[in-house]
N, CA, C and O of each residue as an XYZ file, in Angstrom:
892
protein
N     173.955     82.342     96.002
C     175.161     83.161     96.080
C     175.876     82.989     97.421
O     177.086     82.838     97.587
N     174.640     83.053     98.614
C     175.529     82.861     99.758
C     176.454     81.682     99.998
O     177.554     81.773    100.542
N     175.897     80.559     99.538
C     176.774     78.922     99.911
C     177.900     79.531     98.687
O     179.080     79.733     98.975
N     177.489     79.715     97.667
C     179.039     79.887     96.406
C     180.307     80.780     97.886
O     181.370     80.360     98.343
N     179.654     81.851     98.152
C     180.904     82.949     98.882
C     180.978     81.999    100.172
O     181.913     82.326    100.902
N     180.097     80.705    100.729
C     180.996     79.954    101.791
C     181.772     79.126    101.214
O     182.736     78.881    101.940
N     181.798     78.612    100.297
C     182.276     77.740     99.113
C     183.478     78.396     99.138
O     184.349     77.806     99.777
N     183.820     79.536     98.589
C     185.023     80.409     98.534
C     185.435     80.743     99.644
O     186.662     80.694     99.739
N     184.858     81.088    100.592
C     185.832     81.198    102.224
C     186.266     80.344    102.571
O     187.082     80.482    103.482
N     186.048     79.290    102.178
C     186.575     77.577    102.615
C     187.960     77.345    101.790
O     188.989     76.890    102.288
N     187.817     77.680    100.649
C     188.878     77.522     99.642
C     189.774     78.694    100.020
O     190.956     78.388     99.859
N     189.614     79.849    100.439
C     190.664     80.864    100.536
C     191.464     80.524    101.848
O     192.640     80.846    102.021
N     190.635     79.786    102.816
C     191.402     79.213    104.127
C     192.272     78.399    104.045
O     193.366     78.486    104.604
N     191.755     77.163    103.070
C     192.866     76.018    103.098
C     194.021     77.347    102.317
O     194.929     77.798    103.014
N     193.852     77.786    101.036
C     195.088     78.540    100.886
C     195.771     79.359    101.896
O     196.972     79.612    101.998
N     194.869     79.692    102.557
C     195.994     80.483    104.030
C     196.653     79.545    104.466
O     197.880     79.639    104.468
N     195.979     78.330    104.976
C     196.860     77.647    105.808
C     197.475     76.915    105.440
O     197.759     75.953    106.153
N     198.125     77.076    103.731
C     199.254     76.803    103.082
C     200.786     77.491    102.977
O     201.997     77.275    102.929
N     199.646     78.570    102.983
C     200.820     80.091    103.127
C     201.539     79.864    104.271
O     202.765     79.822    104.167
N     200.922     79.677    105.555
C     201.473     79.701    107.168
C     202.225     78.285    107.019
O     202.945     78.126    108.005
N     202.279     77.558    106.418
C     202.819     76.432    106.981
C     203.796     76.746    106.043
O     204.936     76.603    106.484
N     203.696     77.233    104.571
C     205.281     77.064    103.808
C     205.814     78.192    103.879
O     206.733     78.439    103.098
N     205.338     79.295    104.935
C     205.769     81.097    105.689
C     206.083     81.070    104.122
O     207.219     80.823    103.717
N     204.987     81.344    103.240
C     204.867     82.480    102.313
C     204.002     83.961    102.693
O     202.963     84.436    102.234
N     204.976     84.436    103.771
C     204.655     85.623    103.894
C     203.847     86.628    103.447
O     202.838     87.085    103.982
N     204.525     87.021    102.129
C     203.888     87.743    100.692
C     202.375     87.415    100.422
O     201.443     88.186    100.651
N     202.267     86.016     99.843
C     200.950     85.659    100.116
C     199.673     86.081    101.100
O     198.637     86.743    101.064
N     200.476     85.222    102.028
C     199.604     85.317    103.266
C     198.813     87.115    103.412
O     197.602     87.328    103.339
N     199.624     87.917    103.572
C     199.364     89.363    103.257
C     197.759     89.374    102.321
O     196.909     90.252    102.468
N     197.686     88.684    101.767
C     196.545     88.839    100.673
C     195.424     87.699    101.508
O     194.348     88.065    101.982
N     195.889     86.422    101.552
C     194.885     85.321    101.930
C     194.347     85.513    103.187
O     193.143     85.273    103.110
N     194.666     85.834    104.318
C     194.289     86.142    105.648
C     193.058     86.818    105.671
O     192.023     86.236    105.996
N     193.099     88.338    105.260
C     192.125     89.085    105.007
C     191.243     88.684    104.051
O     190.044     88.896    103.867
N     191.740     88.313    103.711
C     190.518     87.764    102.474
C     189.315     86.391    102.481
O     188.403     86.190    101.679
N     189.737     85.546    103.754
C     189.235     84.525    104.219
C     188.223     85.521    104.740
O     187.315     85.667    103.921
N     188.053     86.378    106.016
C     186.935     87.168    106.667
C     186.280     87.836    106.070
O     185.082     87.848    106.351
N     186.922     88.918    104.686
C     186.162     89.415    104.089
C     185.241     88.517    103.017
O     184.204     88.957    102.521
N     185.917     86.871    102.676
C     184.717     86.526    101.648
C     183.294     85.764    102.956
O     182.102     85.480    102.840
N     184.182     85.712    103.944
C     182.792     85.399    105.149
C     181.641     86.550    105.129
O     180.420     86.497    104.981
N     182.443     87.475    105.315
C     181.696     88.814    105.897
C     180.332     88.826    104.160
O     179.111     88.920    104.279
N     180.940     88.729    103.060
C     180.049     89.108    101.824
C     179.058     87.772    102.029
O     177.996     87.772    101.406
N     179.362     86.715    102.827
C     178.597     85.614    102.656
C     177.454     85.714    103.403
O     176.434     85.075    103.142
N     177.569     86.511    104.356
C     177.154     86.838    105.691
C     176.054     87.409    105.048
O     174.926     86.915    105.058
N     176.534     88.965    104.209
C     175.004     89.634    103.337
C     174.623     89.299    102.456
O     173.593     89.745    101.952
N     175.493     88.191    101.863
C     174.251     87.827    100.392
C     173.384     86.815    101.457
O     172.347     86.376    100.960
N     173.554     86.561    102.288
C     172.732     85.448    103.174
C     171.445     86.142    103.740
O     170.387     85.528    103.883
N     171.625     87.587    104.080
C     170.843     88.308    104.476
C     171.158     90.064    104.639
O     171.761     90.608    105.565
N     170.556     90.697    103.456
C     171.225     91.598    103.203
C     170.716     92.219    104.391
O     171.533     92.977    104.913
N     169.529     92.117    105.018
C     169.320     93.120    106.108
C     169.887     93.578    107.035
O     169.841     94.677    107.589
N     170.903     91.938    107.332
C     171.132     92.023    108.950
C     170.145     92.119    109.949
O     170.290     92.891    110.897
N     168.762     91.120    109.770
C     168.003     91.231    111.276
C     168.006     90.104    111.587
O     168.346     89.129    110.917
N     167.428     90.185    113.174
C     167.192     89.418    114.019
C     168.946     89.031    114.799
O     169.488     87.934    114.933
N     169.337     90.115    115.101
C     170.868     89.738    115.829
C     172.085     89.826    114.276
O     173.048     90.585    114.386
N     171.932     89.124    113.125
C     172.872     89.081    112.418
C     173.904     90.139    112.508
O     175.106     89.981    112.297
N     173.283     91.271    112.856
C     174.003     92.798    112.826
C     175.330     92.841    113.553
O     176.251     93.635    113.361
N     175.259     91.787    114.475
C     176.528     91.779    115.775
C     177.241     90.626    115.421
O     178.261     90.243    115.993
N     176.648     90.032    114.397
C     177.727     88.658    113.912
C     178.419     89.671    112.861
O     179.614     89.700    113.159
N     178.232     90.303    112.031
C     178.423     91.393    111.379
C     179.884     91.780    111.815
O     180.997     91.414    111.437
N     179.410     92.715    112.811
C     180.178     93.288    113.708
C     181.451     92.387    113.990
O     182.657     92.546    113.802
N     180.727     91.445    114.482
C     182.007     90.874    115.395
C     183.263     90.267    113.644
O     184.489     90.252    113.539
N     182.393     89.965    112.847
C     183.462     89.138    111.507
C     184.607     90.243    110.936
O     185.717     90.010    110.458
N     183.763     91.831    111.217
C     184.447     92.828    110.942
C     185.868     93.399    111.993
O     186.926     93.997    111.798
N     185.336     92.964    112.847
C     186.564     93.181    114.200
C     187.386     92.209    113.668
O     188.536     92.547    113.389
N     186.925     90.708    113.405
C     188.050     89.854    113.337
C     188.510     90.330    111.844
O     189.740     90.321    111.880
N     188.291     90.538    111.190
C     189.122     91.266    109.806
C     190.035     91.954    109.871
O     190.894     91.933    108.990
N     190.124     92.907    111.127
C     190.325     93.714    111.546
C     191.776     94.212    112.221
O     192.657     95.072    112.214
N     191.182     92.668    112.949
C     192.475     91.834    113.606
C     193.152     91.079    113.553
O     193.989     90.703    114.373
N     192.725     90.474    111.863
C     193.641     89.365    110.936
C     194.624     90.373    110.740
O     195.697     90.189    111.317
N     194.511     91.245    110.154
C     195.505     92.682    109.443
C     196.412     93.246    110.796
O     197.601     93.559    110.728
N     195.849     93.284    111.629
C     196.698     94.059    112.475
C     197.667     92.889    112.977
O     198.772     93.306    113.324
N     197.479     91.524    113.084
C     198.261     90.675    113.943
C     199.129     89.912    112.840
O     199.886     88.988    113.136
N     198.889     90.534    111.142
C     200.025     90.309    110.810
C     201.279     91.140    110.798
O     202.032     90.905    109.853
N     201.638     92.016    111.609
C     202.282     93.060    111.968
C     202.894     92.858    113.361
O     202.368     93.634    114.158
N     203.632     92.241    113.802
C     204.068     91.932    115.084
C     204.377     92.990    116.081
O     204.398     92.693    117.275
N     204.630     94.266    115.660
C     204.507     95.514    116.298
C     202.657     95.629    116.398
O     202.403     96.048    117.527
N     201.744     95.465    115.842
C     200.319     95.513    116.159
C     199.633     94.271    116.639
O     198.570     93.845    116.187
N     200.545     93.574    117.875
C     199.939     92.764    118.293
C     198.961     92.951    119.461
O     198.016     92.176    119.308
N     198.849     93.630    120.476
C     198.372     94.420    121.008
C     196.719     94.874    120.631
O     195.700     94.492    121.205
N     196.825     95.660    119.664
C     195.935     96.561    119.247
C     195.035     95.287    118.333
O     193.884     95.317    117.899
N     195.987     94.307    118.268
C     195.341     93.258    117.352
C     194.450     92.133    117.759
O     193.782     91.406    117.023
N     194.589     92.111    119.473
C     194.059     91.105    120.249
C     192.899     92.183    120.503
O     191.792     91.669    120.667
N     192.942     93.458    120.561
C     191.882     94.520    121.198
C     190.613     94.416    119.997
O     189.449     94.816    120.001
N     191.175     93.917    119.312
C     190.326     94.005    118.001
C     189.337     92.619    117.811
O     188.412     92.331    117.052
N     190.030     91.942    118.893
C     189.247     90.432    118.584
C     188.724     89.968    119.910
O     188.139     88.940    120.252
N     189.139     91.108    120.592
C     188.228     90.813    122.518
C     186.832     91.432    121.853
O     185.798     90.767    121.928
N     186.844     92.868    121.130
C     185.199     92.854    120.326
C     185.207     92.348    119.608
O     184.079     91.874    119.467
N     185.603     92.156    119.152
C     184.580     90.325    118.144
C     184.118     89.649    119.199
O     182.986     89.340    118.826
N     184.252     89.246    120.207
C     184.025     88.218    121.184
C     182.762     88.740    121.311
O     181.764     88.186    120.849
N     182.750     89.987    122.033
C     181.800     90.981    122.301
C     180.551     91.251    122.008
O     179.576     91.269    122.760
N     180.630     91.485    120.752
C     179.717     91.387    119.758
C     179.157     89.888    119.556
O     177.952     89.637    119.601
N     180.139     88.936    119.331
C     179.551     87.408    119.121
C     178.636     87.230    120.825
O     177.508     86.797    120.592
N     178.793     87.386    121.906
C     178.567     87.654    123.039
C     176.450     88.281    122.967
O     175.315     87.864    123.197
N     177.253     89.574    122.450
C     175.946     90.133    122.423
C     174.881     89.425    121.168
O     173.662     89.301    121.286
N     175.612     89.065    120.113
C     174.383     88.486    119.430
C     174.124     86.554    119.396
O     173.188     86.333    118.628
N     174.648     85.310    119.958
C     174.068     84.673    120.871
C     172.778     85.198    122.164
O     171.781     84.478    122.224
N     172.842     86.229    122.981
C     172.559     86.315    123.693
C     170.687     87.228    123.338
O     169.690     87.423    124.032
N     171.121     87.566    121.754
C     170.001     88.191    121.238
C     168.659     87.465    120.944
O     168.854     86.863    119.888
N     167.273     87.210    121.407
C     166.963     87.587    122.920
C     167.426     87.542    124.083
O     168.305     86.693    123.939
N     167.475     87.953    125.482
C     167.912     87.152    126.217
C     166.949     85.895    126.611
O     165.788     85.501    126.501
N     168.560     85.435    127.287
C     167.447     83.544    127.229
C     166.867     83.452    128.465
O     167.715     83.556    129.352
N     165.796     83.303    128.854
C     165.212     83.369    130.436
C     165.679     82.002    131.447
O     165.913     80.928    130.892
N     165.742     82.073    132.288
C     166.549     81.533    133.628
C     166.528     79.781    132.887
O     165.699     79.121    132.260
N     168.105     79.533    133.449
C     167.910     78.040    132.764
C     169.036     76.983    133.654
O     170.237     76.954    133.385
N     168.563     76.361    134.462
C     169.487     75.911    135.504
C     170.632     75.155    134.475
O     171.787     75.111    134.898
N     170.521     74.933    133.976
C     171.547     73.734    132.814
C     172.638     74.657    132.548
O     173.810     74.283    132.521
N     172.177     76.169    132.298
C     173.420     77.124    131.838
C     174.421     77.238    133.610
O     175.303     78.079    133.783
N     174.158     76.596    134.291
C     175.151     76.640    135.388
C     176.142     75.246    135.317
O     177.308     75.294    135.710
N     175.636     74.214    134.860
C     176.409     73.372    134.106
C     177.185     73.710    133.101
O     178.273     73.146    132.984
N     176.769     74.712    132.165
C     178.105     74.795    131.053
C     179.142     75.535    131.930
O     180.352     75.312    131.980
N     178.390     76.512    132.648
C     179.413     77.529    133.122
C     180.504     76.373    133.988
O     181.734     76.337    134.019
N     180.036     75.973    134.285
C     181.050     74.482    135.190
C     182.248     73.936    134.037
O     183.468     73.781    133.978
N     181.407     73.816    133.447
C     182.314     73.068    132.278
C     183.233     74.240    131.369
O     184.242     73.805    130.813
N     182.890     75.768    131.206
C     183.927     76.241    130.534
C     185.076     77.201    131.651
O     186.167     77.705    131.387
N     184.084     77.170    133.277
C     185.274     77.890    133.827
C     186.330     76.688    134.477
O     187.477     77.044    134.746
N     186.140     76.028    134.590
C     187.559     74.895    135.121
C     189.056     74.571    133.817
O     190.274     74.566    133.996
N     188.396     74.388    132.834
C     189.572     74.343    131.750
C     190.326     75.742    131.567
O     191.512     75.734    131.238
N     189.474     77.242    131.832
C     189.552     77.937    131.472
C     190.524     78.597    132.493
O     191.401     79.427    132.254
N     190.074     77.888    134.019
C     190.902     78.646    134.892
C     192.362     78.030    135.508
O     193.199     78.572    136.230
N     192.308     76.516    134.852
C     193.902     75.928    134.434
C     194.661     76.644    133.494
O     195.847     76.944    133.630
N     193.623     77.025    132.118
C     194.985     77.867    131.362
C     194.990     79.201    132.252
O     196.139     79.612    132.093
N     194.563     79.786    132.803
C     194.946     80.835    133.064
C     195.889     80.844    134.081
O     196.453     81.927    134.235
N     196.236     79.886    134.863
C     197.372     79.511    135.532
C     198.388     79.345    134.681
O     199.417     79.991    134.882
N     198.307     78.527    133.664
C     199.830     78.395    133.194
C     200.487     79.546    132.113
O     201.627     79.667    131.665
N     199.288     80.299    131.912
C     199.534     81.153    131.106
C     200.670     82.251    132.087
O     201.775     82.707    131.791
N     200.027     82.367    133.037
C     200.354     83.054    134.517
C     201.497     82.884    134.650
O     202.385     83.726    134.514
N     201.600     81.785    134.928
C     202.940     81.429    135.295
C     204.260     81.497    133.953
O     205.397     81.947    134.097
N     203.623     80.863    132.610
C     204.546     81.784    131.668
C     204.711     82.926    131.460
O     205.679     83.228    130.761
N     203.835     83.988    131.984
C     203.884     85.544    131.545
C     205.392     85.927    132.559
O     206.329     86.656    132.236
N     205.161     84.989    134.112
C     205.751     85.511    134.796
C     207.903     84.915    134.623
O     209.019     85.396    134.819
N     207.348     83.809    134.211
C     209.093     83.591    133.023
C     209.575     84.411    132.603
O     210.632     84.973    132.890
N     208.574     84.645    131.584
C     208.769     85.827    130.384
C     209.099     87.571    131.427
O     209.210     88.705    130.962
N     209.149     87.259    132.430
C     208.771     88.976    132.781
C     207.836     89.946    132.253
O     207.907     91.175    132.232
N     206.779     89.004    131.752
C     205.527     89.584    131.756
C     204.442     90.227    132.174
O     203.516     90.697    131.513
N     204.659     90.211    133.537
C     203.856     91.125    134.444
C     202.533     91.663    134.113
O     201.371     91.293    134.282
N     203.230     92.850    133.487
C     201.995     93.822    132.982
C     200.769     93.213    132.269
O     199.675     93.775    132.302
N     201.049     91.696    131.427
C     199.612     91.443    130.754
C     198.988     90.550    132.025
O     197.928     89.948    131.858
N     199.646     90.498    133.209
C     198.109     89.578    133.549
C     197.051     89.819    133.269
O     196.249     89.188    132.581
N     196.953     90.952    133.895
C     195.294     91.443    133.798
C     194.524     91.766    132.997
O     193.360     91.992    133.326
N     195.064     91.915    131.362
C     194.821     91.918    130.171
C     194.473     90.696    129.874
O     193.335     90.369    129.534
N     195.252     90.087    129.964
C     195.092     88.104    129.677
C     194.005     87.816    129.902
O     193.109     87.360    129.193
N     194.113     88.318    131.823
C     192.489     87.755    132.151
C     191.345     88.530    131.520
O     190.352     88.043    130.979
N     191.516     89.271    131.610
C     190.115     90.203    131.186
C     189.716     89.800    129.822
O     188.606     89.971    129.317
N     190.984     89.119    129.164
C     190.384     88.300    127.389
C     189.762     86.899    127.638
O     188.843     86.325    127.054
N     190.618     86.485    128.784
C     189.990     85.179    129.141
C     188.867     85.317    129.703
O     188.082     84.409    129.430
N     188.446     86.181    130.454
C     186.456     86.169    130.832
C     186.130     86.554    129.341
O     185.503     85.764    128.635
N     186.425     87.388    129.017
C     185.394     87.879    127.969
C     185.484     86.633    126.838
O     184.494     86.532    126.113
N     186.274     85.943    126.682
C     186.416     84.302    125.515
C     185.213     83.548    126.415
O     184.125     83.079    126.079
N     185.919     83.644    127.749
C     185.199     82.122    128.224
C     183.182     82.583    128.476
O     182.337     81.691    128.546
N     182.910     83.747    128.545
C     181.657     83.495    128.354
C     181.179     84.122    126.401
O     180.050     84.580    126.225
N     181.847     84.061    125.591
C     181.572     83.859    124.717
C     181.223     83.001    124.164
O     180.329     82.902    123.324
N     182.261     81.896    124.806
C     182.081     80.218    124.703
C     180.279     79.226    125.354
O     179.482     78.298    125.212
N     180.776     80.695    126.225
C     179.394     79.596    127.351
C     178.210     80.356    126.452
O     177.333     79.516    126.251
N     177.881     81.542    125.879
C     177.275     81.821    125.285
C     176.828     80.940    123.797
O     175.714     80.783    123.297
N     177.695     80.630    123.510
C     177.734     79.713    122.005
C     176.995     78.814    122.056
O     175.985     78.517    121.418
N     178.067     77.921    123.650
C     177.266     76.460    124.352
C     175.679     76.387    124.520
O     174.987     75.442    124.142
N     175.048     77.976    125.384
C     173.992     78.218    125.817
C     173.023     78.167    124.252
O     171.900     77.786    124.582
N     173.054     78.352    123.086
C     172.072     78.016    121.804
C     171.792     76.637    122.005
O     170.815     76.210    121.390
N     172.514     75.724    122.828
C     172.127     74.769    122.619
C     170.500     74.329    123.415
O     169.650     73.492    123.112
N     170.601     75.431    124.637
C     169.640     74.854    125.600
C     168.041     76.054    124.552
O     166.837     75.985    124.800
N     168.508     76.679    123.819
C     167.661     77.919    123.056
C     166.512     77.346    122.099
O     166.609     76.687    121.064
N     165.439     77.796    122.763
C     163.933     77.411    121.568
C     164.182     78.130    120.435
O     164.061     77.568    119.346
N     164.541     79.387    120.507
C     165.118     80.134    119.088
C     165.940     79.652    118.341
O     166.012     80.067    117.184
N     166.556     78.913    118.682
C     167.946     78.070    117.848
C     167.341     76.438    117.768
O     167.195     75.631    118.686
N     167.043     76.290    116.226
C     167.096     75.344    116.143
C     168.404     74.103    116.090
O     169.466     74.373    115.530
N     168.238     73.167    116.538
C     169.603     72.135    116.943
C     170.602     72.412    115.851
O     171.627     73.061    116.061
N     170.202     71.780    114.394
C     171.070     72.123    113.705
C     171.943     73.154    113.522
O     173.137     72.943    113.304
N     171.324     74.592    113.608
C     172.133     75.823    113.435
C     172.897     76.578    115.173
O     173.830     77.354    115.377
N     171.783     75.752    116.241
C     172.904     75.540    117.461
C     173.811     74.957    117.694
O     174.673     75.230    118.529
N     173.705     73.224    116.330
C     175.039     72.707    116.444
C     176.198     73.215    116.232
O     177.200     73.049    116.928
N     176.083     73.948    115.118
C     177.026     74.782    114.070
C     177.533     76.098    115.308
O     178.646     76.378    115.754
N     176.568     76.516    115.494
C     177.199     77.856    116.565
C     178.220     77.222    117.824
O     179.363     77.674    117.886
N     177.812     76.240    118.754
C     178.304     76.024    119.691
C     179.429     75.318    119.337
O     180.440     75.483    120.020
N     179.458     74.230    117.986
C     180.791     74.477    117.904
C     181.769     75.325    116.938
O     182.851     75.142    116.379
N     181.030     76.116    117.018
C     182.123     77.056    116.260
C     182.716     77.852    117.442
O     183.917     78.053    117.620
N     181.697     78.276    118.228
C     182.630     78.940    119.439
C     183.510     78.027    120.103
O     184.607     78.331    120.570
N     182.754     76.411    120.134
C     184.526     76.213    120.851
C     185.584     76.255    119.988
O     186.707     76.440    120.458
N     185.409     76.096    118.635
C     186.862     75.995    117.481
C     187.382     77.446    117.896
O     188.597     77.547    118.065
N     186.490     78.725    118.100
C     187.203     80.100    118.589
C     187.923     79.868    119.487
O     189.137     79.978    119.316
N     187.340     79.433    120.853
C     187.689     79.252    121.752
C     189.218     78.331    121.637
O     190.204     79.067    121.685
N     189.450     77.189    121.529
C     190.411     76.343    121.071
C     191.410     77.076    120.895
O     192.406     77.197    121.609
N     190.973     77.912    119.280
C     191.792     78.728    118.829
C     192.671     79.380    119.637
O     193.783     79.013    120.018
N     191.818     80.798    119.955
C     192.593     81.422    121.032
C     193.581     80.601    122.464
O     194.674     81.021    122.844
N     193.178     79.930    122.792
C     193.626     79.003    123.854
C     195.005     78.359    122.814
O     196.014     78.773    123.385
N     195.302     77.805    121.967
C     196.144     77.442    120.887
C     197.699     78.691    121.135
O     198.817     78.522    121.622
N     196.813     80.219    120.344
C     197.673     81.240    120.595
C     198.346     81.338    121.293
O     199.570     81.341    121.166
N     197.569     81.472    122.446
C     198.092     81.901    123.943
C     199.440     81.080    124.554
O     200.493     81.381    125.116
N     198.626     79.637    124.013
C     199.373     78.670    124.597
C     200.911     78.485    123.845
O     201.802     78.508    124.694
N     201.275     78.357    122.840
C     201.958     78.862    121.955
C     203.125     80.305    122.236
O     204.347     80.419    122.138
N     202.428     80.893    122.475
C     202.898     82.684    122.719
C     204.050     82.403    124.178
O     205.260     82.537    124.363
N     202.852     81.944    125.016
C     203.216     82.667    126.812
C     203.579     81.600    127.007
O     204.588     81.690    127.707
N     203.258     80.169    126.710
C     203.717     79.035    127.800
C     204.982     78.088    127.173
O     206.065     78.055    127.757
N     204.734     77.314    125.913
C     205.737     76.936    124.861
C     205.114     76.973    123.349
O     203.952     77.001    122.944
N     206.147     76.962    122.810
C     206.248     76.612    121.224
C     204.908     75.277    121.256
O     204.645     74.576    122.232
N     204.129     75.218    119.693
C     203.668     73.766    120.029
C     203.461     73.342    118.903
O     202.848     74.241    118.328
N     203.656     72.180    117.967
C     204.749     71.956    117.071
C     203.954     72.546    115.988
O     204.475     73.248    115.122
N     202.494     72.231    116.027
C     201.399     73.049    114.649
C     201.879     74.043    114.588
O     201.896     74.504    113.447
N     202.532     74.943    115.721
C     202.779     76.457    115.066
C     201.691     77.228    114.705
O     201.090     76.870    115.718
N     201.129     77.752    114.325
C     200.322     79.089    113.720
C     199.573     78.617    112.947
O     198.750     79.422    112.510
N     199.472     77.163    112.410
C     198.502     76.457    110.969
C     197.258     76.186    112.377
O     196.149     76.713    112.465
N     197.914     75.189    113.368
C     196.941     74.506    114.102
C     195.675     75.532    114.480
O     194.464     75.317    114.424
N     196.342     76.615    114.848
C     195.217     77.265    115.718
C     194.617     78.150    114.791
O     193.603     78.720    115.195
N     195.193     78.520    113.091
C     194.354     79.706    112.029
C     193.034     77.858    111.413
O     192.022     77.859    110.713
N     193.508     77.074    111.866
C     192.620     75.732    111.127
C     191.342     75.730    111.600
O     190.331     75.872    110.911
N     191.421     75.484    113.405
C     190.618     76.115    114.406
C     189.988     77.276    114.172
O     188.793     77.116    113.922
N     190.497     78.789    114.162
C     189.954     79.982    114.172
C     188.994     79.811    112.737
O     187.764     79.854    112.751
N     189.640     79.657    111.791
C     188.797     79.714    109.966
C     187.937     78.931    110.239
O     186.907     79.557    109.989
N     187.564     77.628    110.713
C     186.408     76.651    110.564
C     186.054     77.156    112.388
O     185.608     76.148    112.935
N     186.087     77.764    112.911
C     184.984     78.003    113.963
C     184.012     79.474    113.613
O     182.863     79.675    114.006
N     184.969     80.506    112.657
C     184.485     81.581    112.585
C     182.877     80.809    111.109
O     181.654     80.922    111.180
N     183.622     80.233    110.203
C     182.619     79.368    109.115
C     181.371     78.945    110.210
O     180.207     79.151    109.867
N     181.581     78.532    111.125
C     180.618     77.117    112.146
C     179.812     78.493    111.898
O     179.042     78.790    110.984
N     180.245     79.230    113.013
C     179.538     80.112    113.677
C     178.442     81.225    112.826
O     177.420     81.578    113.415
N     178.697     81.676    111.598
C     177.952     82.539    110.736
C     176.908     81.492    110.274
O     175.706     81.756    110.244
N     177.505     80.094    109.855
C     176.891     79.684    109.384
C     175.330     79.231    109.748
O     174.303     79.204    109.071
N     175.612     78.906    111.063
C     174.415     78.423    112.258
C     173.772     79.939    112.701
O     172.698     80.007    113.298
N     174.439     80.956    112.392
C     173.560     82.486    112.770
C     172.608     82.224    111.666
O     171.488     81.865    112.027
N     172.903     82.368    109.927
C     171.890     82.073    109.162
C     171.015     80.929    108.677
O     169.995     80.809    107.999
N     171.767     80.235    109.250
C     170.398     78.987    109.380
C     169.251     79.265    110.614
O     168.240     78.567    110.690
N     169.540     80.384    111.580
C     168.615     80.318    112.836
C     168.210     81.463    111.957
O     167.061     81.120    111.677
N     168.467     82.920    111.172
C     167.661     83.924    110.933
C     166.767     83.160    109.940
O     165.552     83.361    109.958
N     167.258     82.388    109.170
C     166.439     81.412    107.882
C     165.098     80.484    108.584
O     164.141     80.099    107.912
N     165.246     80.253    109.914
C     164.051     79.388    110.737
C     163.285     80.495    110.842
O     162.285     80.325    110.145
N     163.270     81.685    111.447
C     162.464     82.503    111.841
C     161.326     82.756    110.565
O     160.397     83.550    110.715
């Protein structure tokens, strides 16, 4: 049952990101939400319990549901990014479920996700401040730490005895397709137009949020 409802989250995505590219609006209204919620059912026929961490992948698929709905509302954009800094959160806290004991290599990723991370946040910067944007710096940033060690968190399954490779492959890159994603938005929003528009970065977000559940239940399935 669980692969049939990933089977169907796969198929309800490409239909979203038909909707966004031919702005069938109307549609979209239906397909958006419905991509997370057939994740989220895939999530418990995969494991109705929710143990061993699943509970916060849970969590976090439900925030992003959350915040598919609210950010199709351009007046709830706001409240709609607040909704997907916990998702991060949660994805955050359940990577991190055990914690992983001291690992010099995780100072290498951190190398590798704060330098890209702290170029966009310059240019983002500097578009907010075009825009007379002011007020979100510090919002911006505070999404950008909380993304960029979500990311390094994702990365970090890789160095994890609990995570086997395969289902660390799947996690780490699904957080960067999140990661991407968001970085896509942003970039898009605050700095310029960029010609994918809104397909490129929901292509990214749908197949990183898929990566990512998917490699959670292949690691609760090892245990």
């Amino acid at each position: 049952m669980s692969l049939l409802l990933f089977g169907l989250t796969f198929i309800l995505a490409v239909f979203h990101w038909v909707t966004v590219y031919k702005h069938w609006h109307k549609a979209e209204l239906f397909f958006k939400p419905a991509v997370m919620a057939s994740l989220f059912a895939a999530l418990l026929a995969a494991s109705p319990g929710l143990a061993n961490g699943l509970g916060f992948f849970a969590a976090a698929v439900i925030f992003s549901l959350v915040g598919d709905v609210l950010l199709l509302f351009p007046s709830r954009f706001t409240l709609g990014l607040a909704m997907f800094l916990g998702a991060h959160v949660f994805y955050i806290a359940a990577f991190n479920i055990p914690l992983m004991p001291p690992n010099p290599s995780i100072l290498v990723l951190a190398f590798f996700v704060a330098i890209p991370a702290a170029f966009l946040y310059r240019r983002i910067r500097a578009g907010l401040l075009e825009k007379n944007l002011r007020r979100l710096r510090k919002p911006v940033l505070a999404y950008l730490v909380v993304l960029s060690v979500m990311l390094l968190s994702g990365l970090a399954t890789l160095l994890r005895v609990d995570w086997p490779i395969y289902a660390a492959l799947l996690a780490a890159g699904g957080a960067l397709l999140f990661a991407v994603s968001d970085t896509l938005l942003a970039w898009n929003k605050f700095v310029r137009p960029l010609r994918t528009r809104r397909v490129g970065y929901m292509i990214a977000y749908h197949l990183g949020q898929i990566a990512i559940i998917a490699g959670a239940i292949l690691r609760d399935r090892y245990f």
